[in-house]
C-alpha positions as CSV (number, residue, x, y, z in Angstrom):
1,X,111.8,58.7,8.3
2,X,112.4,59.2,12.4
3,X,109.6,57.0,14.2
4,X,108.7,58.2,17.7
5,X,107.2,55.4,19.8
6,X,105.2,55.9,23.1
7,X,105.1,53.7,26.1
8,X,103.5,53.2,29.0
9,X,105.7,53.6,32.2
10,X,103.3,53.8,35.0
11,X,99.5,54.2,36.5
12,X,99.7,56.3,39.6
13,X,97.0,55.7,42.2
14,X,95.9,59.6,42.1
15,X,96.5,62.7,39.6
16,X,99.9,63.9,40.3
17,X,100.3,67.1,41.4
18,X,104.1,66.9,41.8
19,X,106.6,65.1,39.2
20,X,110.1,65.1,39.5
21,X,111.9,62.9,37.1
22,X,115.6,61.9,38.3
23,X,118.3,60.1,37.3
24,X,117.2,56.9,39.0
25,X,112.9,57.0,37.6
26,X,110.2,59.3,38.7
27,X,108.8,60.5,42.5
28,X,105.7,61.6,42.1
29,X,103.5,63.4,44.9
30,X,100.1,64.3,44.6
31,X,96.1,64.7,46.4
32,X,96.8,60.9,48.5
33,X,99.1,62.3,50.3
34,X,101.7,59.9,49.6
35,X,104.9,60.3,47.9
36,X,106.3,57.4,46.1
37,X,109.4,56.8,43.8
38,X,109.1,54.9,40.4
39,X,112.2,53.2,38.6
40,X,112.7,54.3,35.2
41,X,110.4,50.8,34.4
42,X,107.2,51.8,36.3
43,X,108.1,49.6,39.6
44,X,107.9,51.2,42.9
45,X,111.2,52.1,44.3
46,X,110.2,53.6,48.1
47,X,106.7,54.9,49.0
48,X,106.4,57.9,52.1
49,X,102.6,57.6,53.6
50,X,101.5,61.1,55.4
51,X,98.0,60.0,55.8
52,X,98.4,58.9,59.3
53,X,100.6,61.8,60.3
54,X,99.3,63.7,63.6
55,X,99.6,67.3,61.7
56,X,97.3,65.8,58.8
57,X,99.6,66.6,55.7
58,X,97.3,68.3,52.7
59,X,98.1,67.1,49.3
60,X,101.8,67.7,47.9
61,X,101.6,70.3,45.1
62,X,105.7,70.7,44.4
63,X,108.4,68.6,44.0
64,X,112.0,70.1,42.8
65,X,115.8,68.7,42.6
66,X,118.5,70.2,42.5
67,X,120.8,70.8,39.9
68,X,122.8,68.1,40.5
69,X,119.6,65.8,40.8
70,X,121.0,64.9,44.6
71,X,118.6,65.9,46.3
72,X,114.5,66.3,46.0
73,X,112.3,68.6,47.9
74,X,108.7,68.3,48.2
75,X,106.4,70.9,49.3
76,X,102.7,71.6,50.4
77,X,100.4,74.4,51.8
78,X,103.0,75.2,54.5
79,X,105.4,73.2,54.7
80,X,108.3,71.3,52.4
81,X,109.8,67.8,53.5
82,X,113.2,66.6,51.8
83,X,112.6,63.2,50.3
84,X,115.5,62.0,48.8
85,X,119.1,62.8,48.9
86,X,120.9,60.6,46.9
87,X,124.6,59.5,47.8
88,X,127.3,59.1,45.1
């Protein structure tokens, strides 16, 4: 018989509206308007603050990479910012 386990990898600060898992963890955007990258172990990686930005950024609600899982693009109401572009 196949057991599954769970585990607990992480507690964001908000709901995430925007996951993106990658070959190096998970970058998760959501309603704080922050943007932060999670190691595959639940540690913060980088964190990207827009809360203090002049144009008042609204909560990201996409996040994409590419094939390749190079590169990550995160969007919100009218706009998208390129996070991450990972160098081999």
């Amino acid at each position: 018989m196949d057991r599954k386990t769970q585990t607990k990898i992480l507690t964001h600060s908000c709901p995430p509206y925007a996951l993106v898992y990658t070959g190096n963890g998970i970058i998760i955007g959501g309603c704080d308007q922050r943007i932060v990258s999670y190691t595959e172990n639940g540690q913060i990686l980088q964190q990207f603050d827009y809360r203090n930005e002049s144009d008042h950024e609204k909560e990201f609600t996409v996040g994409i990479r590419d094939s390749f899982g190079q590169s990550v693009v995160f969007g919100s109401f009218d706009r998208f910012i390129i996070i991450f572009h990972f160098l081999s």
